[in-house]
Structure formats: C-alpha cells, structure tokens
C-alpha positions in Angstrom: 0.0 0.0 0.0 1.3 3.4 -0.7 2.8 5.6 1.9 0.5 9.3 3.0 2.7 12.2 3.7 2.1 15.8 3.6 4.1 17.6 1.0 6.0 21.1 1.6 8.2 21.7 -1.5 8.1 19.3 -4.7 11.5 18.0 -5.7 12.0 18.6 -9.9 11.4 14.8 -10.0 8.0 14.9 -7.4 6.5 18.2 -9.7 6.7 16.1 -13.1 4.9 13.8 -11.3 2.2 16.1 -9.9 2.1 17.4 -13.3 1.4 14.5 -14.7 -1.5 13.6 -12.1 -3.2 16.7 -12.9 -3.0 15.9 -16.6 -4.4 12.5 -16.2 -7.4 14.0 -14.5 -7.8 16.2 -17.0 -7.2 19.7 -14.9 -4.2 20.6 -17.1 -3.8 20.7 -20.9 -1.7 18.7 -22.0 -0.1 20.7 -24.5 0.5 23.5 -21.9 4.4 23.1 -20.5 5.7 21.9 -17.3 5.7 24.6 -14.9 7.7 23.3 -11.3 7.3 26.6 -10.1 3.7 26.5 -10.6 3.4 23.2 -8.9 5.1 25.0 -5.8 3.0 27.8 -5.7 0.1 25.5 -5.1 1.8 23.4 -2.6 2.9 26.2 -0.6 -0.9 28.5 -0.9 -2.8 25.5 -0.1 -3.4 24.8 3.3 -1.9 21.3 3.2 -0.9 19.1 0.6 -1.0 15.5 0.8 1.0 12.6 -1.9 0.4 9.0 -1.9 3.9 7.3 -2.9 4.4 3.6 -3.7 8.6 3.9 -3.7 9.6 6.8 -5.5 6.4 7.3 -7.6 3.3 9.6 -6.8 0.4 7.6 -7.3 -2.1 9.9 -5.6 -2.9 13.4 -4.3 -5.0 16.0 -2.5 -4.8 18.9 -1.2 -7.1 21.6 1.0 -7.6 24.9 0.7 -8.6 27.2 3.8 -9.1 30.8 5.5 -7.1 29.2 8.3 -9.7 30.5 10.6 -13.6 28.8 10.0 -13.8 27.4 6.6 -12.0 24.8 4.2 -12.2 23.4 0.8 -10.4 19.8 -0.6 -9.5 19.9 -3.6 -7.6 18.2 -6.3 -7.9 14.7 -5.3 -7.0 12.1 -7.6 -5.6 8.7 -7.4 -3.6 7.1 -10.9 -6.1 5.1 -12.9 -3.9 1.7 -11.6 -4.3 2.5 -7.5 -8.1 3.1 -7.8 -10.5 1.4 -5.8 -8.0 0.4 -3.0 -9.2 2.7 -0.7 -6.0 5.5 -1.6 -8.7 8.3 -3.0 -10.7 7.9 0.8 -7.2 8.0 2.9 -6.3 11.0 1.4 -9.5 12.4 1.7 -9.2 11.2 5.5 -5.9 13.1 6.1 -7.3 16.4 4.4 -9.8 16.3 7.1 -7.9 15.0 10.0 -5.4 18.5 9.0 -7.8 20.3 8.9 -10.0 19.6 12.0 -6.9 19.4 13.7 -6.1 23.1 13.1 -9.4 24.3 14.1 -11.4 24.0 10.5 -14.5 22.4 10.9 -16.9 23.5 7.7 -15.4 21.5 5.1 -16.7 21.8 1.4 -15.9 20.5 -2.1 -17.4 19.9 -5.8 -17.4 16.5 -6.5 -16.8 16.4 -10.1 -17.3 13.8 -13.1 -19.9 11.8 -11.0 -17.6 11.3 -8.0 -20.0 12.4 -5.2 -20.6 8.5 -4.0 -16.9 8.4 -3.1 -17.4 11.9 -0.9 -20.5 11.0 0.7 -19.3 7.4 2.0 -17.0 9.8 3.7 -19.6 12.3 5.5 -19.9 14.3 2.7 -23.4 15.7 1.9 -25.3 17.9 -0.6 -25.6 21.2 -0.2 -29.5 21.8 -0.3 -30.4 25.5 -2.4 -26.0 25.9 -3.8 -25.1 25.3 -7.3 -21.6 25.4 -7.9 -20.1 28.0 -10.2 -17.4 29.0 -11.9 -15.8 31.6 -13.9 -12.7 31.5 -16.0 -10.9 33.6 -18.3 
C-alpha cells in the first residue's frame, strides 16, 4: 500500500509527477508546458498538501484549501487510474480532514466532479441543499 505524507516543497522529480496527475485528470492541458514553479506555488498556498507514494512514484494526491480561521475546501484529489479502488482516494480524503479539524477548520466543502460524489458521501460528505456550484474562468 502506498505511503501518506504531507508535501511542503516538490522535488523537480515529485512536480513532473504532480504534473502528470493533474494531466491524467484532466485539470491541465496537455499541451501546456511543465511549470515546477507553478506546482510550488500551489503546494505552498494551499493549506496542506497530501501525496500518496508507492517507492519513489506519486500515485495519488489531495490537497485543501482554507481561511485558516472557520472554513476549508479539498481539492484536487486524484488517485492514478492503476491504484483506484483500494481505498488510496478515501485515505487521502481522511488526512485532508484530519489537518484540517486538527487546526481548528471544521466547515469543510468541495465539488465532486465527473460523478464522483458516492466516493465523498461514504465519507460524511453531503449535498448542499439550495447551492449550485459555479465557476468563472478567463
């Protein structure tokens, strides 16, 4: 089973392989170029950052976002197409959560994309009665 950690800086070799994980899900394009220093930005503005590592190779990640007073947000969780359904999406998820409860963030939301809202609300996750999510991009 792959090892949880928290991630504070990516290593060249770790952001080719974040990169590539946010590529697979489809978050990046992939004929945009690599951008380490983008990678780091993320890792160091979120409010944590977890990988899931089998030996030297990211299979998984997740990360939360947060006001680091009331309110919190996971996002970017994905596991690599071979580690899914082992349980690796739903430890991450855990860890986020565990962080973030554990430094005093107890509303907790998300948007469960691409029909992945079963895997959130086996975790305590629920609807949001009267929100739509939204988005605006440029």
């Amino acid at each position: 089973m792959p090892n949880l950690s928290f991630l504070n800086k990516a290593t060249p070799g770790q952001s080719d392989q974040i990169i590539a994980l946010y590529r697979q899900a489809g978050w990046w394009d992939a004929d945009a170029p690599d951008d380490p220093e983008l990678v780091n930005k993320i890792i160091t503005g979120s409010h944590c950052f977890v990988i899931a590592s089998h030996n030297d190779e990211i299979v998984g990640m997740g990360r939360a976002l947060s006001d680091r007073a009331s309110d919190g947000y996971l996002q970017d969780v994905t596991v690599k197409d071979v580690y899914r359904n082992q349980g690796l999406g739903s430890m991450i998820i855990a860890m986020l959560v565990e962080r973030l409860h554990r430094d005093g963030i107890e509303w907790i939301g998300l948007i469960a994309e691409n029909h992945s809202d079963h895997l959130y609300s086996k975790l305590g996750f629920r609807r949001m009665a009267g929100a739509t999510p939204l988005v605006r991009q440029q």
